[in-house]
mmJSON file of the N, C-alpha and C atoms, coordinates in Angstrom:
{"data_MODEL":{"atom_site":{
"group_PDB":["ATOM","ATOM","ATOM","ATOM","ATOM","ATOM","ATOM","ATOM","ATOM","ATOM","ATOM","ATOM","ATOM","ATOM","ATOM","ATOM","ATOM","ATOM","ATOM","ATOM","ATOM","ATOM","ATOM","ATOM","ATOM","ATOM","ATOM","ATOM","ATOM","ATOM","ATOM","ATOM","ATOM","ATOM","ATOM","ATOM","ATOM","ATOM","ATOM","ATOM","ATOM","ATOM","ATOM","ATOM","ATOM","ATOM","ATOM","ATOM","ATOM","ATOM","ATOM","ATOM","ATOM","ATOM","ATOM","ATOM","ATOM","ATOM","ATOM","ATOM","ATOM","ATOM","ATOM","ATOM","ATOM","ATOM","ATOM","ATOM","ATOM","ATOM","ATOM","ATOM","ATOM","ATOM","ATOM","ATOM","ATOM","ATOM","ATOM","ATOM","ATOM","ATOM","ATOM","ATOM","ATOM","ATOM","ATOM","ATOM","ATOM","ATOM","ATOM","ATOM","ATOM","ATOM","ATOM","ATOM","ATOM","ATOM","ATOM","ATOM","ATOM","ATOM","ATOM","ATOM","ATOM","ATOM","ATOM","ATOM","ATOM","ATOM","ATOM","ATOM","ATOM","ATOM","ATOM","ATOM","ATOM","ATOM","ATOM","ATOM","ATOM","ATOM","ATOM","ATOM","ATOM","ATOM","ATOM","ATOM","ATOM","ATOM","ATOM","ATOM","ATOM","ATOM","ATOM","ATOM","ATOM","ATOM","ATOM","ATOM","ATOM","ATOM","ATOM","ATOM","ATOM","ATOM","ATOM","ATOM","ATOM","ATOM","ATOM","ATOM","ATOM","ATOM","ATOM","ATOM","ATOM","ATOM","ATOM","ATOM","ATOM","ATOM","ATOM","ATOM","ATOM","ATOM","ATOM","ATOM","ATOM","ATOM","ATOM","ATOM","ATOM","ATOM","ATOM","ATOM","ATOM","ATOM","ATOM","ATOM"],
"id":[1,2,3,4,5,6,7,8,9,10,11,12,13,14,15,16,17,18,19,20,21,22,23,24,25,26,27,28,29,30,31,32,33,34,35,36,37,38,39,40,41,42,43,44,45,46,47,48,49,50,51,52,53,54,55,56,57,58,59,60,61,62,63,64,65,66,67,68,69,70,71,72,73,74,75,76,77,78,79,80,81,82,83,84,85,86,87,88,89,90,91,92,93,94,95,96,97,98,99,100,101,102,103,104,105,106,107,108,109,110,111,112,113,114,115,116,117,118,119,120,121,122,123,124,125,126,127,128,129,130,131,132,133,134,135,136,137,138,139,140,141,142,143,144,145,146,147,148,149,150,151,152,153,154,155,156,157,158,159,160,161,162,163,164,165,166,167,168,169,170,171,172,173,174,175,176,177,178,179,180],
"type_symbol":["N","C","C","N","C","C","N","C","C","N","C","C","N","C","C","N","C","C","N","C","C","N","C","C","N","C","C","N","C","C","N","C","C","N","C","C","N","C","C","N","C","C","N","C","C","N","C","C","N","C","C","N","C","C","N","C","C","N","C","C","N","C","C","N","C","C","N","C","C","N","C","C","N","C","C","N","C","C","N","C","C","N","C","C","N","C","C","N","C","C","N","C","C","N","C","C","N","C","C","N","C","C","N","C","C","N","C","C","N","C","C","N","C","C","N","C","C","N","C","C","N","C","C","N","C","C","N","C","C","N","C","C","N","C","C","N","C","C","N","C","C","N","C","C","N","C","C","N","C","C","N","C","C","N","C","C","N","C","C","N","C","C","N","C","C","N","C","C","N","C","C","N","C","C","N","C","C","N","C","C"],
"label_atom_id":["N","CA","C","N","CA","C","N","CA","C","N","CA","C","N","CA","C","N","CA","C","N","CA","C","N","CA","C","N","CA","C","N","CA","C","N","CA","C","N","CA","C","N","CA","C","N","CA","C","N","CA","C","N","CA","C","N","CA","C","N","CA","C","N","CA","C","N","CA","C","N","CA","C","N","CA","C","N","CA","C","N","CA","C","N","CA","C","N","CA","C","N","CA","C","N","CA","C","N","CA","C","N","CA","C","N","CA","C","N","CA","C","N","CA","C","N","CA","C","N","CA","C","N","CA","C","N","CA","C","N","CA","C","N","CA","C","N","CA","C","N","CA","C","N","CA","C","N","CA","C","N","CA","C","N","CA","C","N","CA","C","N","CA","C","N","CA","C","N","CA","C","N","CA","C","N","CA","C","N","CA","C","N","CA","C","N","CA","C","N","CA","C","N","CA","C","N","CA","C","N","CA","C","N","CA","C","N","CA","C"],
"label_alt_id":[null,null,null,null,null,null,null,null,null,null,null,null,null,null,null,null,null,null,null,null,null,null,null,null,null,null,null,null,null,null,null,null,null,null,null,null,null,null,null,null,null,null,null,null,null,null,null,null,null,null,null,null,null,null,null,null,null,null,null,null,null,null,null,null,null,null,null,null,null,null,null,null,null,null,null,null,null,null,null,null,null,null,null,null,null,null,null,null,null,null,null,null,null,null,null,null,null,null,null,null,null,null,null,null,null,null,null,null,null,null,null,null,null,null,null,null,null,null,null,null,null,null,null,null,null,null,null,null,null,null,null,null,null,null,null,null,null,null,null,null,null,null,null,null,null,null,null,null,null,null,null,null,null,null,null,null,null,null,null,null,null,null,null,null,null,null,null,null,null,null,null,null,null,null,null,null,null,null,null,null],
"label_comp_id":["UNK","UNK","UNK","UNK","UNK","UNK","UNK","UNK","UNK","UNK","UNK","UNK","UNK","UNK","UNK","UNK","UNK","UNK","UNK","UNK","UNK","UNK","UNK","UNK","UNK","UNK","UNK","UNK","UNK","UNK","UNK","UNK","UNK","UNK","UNK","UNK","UNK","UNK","UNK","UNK","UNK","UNK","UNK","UNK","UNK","UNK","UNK","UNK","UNK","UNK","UNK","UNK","UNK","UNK","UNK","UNK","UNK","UNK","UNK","UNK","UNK","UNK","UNK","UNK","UNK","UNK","UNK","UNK","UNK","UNK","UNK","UNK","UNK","UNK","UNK","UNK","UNK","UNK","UNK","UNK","UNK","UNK","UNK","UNK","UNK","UNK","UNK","UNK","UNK","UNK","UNK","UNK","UNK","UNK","UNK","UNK","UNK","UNK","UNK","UNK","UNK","UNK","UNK","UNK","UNK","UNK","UNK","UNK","UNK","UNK","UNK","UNK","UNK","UNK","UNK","UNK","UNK","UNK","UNK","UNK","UNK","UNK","UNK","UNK","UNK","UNK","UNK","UNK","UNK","UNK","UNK","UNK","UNK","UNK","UNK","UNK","UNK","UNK","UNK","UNK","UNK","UNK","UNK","UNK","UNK","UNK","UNK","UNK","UNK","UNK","UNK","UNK","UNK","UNK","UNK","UNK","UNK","UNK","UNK","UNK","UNK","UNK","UNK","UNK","UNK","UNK","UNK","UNK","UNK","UNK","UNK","UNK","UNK","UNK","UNK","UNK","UNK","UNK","UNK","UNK"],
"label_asym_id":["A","A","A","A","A","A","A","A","A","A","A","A","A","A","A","A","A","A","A","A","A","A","A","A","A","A","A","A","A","A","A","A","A","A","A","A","A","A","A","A","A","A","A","A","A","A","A","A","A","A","A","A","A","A","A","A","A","A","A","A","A","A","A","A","A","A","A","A","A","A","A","A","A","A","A","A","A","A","A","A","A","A","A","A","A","A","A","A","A","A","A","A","A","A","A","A","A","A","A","A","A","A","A","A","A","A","A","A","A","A","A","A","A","A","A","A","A","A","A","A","A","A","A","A","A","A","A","A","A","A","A","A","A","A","A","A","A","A","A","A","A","A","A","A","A","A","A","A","A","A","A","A","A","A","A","A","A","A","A","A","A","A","A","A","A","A","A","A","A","A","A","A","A","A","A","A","A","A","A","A"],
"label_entity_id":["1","1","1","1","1","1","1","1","1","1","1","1","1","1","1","1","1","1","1","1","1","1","1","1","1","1","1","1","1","1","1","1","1","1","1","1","1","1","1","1","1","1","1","1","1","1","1","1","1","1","1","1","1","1","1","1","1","1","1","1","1","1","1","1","1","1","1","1","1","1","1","1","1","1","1","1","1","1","1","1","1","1","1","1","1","1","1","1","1","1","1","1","1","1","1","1","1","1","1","1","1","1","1","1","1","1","1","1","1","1","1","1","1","1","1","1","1","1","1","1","1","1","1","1","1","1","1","1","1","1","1","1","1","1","1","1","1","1","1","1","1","1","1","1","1","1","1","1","1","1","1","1","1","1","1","1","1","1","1","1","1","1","1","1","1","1","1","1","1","1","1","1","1","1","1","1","1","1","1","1"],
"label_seq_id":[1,1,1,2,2,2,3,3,3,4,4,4,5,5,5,6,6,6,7,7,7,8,8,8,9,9,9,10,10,10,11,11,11,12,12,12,13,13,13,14,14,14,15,15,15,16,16,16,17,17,17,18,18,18,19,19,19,20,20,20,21,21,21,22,22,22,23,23,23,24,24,24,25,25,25,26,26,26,27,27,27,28,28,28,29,29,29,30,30,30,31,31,31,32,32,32,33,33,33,34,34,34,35,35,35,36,36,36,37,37,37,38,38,38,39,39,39,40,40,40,41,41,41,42,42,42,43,43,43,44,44,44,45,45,45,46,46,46,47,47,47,48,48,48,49,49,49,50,50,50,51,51,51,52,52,52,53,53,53,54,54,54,55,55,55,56,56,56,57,57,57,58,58,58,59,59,59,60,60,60],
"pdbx_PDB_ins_code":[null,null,null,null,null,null,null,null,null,null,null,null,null,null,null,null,null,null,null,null,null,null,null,null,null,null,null,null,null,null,null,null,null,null,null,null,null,null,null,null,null,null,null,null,null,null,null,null,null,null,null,null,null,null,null,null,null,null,null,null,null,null,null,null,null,null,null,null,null,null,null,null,null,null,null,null,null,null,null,null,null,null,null,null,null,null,null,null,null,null,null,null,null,null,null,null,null,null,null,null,null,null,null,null,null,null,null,null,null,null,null,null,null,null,null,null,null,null,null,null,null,null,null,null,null,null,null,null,null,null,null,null,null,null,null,null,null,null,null,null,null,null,null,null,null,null,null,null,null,null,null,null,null,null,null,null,null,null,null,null,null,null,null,null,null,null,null,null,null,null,null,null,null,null,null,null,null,null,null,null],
"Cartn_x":[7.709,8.188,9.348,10.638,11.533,11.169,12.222,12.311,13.001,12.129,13.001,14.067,15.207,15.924,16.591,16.965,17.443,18.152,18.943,20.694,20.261,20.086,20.201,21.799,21.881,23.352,23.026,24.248,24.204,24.305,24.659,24.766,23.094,22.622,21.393,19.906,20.238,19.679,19.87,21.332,21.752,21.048,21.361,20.37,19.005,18.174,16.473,16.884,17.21,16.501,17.477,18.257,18.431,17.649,17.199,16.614,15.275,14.363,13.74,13.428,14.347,14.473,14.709,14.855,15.221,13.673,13.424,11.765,10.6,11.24,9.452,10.372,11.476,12.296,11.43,11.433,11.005,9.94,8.841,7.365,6.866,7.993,7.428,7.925,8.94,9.516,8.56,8.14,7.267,5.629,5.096,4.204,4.32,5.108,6.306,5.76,6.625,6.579,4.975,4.259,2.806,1.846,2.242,1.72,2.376,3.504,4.132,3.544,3.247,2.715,1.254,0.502,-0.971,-0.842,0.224,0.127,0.356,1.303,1.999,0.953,-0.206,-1.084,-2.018,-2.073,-3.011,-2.67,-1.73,-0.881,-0.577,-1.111,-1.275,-2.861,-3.492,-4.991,-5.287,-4.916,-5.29,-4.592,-3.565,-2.908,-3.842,-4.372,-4.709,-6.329,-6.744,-8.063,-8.24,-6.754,-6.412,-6.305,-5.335,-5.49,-7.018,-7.734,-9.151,-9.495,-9.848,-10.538,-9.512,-8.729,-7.487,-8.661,-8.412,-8.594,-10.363,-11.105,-12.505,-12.973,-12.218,-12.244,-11.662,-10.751,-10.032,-8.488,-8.255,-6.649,-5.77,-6.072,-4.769,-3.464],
"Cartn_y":[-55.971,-54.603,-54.535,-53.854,-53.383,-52.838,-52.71,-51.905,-50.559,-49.193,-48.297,-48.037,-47.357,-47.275,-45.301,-44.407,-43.658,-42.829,-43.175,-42.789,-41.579,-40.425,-39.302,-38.848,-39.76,-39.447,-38.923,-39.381,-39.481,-38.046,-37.091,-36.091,-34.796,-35.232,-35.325,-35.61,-37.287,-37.703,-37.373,-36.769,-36.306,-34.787,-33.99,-32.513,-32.44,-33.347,-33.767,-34.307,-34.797,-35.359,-33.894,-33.084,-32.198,-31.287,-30.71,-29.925,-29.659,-31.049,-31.867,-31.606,-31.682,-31.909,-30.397,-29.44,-27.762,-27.302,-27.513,-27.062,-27.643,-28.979,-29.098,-28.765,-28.895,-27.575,-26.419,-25.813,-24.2,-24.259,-25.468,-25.058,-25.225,-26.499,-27.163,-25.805,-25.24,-23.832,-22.857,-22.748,-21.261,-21.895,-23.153,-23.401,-23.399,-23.742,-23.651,-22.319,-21.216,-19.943,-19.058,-19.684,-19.138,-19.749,-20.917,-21.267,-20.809,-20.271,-19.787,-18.609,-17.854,-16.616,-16.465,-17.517,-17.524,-17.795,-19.065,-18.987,-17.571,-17.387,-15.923,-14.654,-14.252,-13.957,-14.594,-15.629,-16.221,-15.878,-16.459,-15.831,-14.428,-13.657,-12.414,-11.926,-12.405,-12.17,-13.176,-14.204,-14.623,-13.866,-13.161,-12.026,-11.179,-10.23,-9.475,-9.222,-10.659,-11.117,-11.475,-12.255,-12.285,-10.529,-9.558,-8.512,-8.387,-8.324,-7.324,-7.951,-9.484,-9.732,-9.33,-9.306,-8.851,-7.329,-6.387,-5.154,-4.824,-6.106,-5.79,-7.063,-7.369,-7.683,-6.964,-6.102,-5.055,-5.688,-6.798,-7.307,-6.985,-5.765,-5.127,-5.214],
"Cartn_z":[-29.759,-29.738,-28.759,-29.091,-28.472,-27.396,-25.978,-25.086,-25.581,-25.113,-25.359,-24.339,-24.148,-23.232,-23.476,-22.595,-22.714,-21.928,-21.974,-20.936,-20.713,-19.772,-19.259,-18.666,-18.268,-17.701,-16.379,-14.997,-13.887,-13.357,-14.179,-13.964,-14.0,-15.171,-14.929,-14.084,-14.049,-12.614,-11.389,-10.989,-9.709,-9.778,-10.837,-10.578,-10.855,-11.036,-10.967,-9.956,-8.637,-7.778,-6.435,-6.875,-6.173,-6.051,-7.517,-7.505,-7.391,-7.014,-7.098,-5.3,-4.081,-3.219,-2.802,-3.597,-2.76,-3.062,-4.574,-4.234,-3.754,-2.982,-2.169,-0.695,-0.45,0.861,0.586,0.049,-0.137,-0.329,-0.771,-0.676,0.851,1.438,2.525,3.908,3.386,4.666,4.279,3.151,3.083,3.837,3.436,4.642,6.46,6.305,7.778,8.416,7.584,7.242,7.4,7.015,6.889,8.089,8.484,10.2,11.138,10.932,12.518,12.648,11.444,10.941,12.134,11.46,11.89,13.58,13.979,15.426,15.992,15.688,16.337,16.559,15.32,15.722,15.97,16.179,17.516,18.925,18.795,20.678,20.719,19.887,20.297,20.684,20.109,20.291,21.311,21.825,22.897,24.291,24.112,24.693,25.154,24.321,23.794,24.851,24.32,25.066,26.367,27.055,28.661,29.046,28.625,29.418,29.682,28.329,28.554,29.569,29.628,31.161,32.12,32.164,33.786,34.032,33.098,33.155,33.727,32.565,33.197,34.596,35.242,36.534,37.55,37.125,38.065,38.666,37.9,38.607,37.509,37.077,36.251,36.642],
"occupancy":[1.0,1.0,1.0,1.0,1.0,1.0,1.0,1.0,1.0,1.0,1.0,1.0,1.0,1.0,1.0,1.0,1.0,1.0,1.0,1.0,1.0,1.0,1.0,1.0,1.0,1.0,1.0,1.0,1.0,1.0,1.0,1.0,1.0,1.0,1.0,1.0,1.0,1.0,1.0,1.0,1.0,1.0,1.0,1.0,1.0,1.0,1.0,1.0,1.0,1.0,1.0,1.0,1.0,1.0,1.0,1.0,1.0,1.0,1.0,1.0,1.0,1.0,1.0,1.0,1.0,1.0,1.0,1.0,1.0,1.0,1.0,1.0,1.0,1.0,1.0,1.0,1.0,1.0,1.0,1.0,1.0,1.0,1.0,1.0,1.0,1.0,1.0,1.0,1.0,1.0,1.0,1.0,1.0,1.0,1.0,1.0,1.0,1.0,1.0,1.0,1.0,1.0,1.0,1.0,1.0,1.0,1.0,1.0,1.0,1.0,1.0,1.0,1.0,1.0,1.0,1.0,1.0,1.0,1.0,1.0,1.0,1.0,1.0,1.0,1.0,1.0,1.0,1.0,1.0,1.0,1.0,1.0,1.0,1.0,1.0,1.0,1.0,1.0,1.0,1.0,1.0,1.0,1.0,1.0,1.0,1.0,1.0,1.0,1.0,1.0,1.0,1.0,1.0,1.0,1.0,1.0,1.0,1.0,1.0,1.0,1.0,1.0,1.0,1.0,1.0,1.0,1.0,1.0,1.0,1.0,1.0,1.0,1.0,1.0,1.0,1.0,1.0,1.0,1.0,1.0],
"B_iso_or_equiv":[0.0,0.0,0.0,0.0,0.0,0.0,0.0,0.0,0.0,0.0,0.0,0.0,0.0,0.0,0.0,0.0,0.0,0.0,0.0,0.0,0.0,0.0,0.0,0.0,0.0,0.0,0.0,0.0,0.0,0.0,0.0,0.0,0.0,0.0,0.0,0.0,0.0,0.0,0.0,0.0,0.0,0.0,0.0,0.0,0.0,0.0,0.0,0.0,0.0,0.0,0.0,0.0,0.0,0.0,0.0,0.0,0.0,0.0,0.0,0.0,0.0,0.0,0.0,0.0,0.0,0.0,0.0,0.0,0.0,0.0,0.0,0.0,0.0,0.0,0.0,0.0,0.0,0.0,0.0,0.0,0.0,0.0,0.0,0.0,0.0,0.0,0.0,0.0,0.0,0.0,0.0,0.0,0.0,0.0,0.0,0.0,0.0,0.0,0.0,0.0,0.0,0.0,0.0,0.0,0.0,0.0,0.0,0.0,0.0,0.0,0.0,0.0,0.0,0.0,0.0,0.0,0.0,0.0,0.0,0.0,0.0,0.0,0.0,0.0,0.0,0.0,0.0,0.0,0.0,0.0,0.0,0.0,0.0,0.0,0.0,0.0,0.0,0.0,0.0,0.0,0.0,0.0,0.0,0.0,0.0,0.0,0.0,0.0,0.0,0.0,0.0,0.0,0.0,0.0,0.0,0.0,0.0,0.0,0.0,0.0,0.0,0.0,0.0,0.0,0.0,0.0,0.0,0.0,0.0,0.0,0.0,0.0,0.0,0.0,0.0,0.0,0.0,0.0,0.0,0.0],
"pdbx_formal_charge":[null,null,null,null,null,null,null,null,null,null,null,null,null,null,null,null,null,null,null,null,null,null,null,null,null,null,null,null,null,null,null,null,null,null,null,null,null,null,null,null,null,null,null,null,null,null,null,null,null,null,null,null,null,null,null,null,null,null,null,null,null,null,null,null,null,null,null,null,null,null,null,null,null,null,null,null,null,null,null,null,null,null,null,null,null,null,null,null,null,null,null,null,null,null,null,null,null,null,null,null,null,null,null,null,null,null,null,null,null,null,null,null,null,null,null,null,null,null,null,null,null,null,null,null,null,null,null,null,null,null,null,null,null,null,null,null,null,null,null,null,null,null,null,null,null,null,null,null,null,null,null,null,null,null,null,null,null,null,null,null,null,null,null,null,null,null,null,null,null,null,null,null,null,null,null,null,null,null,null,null],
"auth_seq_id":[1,1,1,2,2,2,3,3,3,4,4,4,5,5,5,6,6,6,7,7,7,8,8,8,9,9,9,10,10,10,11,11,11,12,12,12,13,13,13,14,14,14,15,15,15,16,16,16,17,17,17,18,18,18,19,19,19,20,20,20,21,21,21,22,22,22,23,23,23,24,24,24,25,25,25,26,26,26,27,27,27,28,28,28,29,29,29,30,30,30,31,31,31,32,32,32,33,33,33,34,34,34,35,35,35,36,36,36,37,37,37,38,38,38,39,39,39,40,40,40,41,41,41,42,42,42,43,43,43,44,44,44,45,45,45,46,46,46,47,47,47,48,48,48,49,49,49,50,50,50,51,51,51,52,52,52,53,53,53,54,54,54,55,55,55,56,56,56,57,57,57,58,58,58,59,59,59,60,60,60],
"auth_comp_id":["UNK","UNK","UNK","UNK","UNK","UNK","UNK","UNK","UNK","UNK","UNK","UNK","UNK","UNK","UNK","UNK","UNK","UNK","UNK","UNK","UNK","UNK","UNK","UNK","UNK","UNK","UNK","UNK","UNK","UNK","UNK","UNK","UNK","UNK","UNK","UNK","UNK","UNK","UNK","UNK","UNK","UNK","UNK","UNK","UNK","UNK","UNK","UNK","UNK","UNK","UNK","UNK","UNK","UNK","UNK","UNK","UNK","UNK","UNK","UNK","UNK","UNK","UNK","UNK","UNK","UNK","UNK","UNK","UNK","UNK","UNK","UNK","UNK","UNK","UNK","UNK","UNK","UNK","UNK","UNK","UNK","UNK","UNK","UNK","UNK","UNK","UNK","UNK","UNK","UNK","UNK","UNK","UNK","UNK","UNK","UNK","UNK","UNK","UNK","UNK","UNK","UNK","UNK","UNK","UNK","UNK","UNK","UNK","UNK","UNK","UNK","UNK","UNK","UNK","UNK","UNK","UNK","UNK","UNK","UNK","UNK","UNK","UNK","UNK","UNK","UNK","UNK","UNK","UNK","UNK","UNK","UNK","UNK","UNK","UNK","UNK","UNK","UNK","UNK","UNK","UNK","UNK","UNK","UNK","UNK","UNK","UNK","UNK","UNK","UNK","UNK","UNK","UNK","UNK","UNK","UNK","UNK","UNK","UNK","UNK","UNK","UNK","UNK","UNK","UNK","UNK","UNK","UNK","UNK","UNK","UNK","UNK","UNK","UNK","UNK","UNK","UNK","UNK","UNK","UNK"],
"auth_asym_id":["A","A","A","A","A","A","A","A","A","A","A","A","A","A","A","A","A","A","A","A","A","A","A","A","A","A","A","A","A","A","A","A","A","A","A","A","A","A","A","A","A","A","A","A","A","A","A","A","A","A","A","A","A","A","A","A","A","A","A","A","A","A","A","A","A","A","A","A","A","A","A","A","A","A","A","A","A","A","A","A","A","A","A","A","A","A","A","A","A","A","A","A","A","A","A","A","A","A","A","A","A","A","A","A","A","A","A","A","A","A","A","A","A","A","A","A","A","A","A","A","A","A","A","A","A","A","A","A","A","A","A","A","A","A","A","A","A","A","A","A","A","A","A","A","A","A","A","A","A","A","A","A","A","A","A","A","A","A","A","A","A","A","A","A","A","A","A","A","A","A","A","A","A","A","A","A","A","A","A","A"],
"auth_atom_id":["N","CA","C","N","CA","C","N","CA","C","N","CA","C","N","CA","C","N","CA","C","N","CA","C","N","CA","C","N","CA","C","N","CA","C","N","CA","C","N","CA","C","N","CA","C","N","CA","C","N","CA","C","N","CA","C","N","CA","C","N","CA","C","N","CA","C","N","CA","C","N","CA","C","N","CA","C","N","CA","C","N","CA","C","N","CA","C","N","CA","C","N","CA","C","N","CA","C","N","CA","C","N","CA","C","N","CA","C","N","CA","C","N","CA","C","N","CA","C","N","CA","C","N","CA","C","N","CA","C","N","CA","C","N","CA","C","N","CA","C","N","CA","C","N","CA","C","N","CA","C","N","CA","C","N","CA","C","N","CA","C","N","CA","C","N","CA","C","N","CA","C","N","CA","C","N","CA","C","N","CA","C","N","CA","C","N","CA","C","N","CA","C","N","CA","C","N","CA","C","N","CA","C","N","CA","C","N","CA","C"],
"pdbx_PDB_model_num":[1,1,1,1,1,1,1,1,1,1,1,1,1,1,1,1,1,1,1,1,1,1,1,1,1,1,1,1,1,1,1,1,1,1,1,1,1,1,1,1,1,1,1,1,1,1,1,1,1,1,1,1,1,1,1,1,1,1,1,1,1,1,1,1,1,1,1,1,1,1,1,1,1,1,1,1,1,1,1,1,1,1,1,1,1,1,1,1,1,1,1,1,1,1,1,1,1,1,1,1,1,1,1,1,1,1,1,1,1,1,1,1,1,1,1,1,1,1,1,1,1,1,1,1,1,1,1,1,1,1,1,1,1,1,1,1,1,1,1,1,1,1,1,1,1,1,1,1,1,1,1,1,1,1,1,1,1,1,1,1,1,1,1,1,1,1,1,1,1,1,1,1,1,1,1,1,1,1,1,1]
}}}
């Protein structure tokens, strides 16, 4: 049996491996995106949770 073979053309191959490369960019920034999220309210609730003890020890 023959090899099949089938030319796409370089122009082709160059926009599959671009476009290829912006959407796992944009899956990999919107995860990015969704942990800075979660830290940010973390370091607010650990904020949040240092005043209350300041306040219920009295070194407001």
């Amino acid at each position: 049996m023959g090899e099949l073979r089938i030319d796409i053309g370089s122009f082709l191959v160059t926009a599959d491996y671009l476009l290829d490369g912006l959407l796992v960019d944009y899956l990999v920034y919107s995860r990015i995106a969704e942990v800075l999220e979660r830290v940010d309210d973390a370091i607010s609730q650990i904020r949040w949770i240092l005043e209350e003890l300041r306040y219920r020890n009295g070194g407001y």
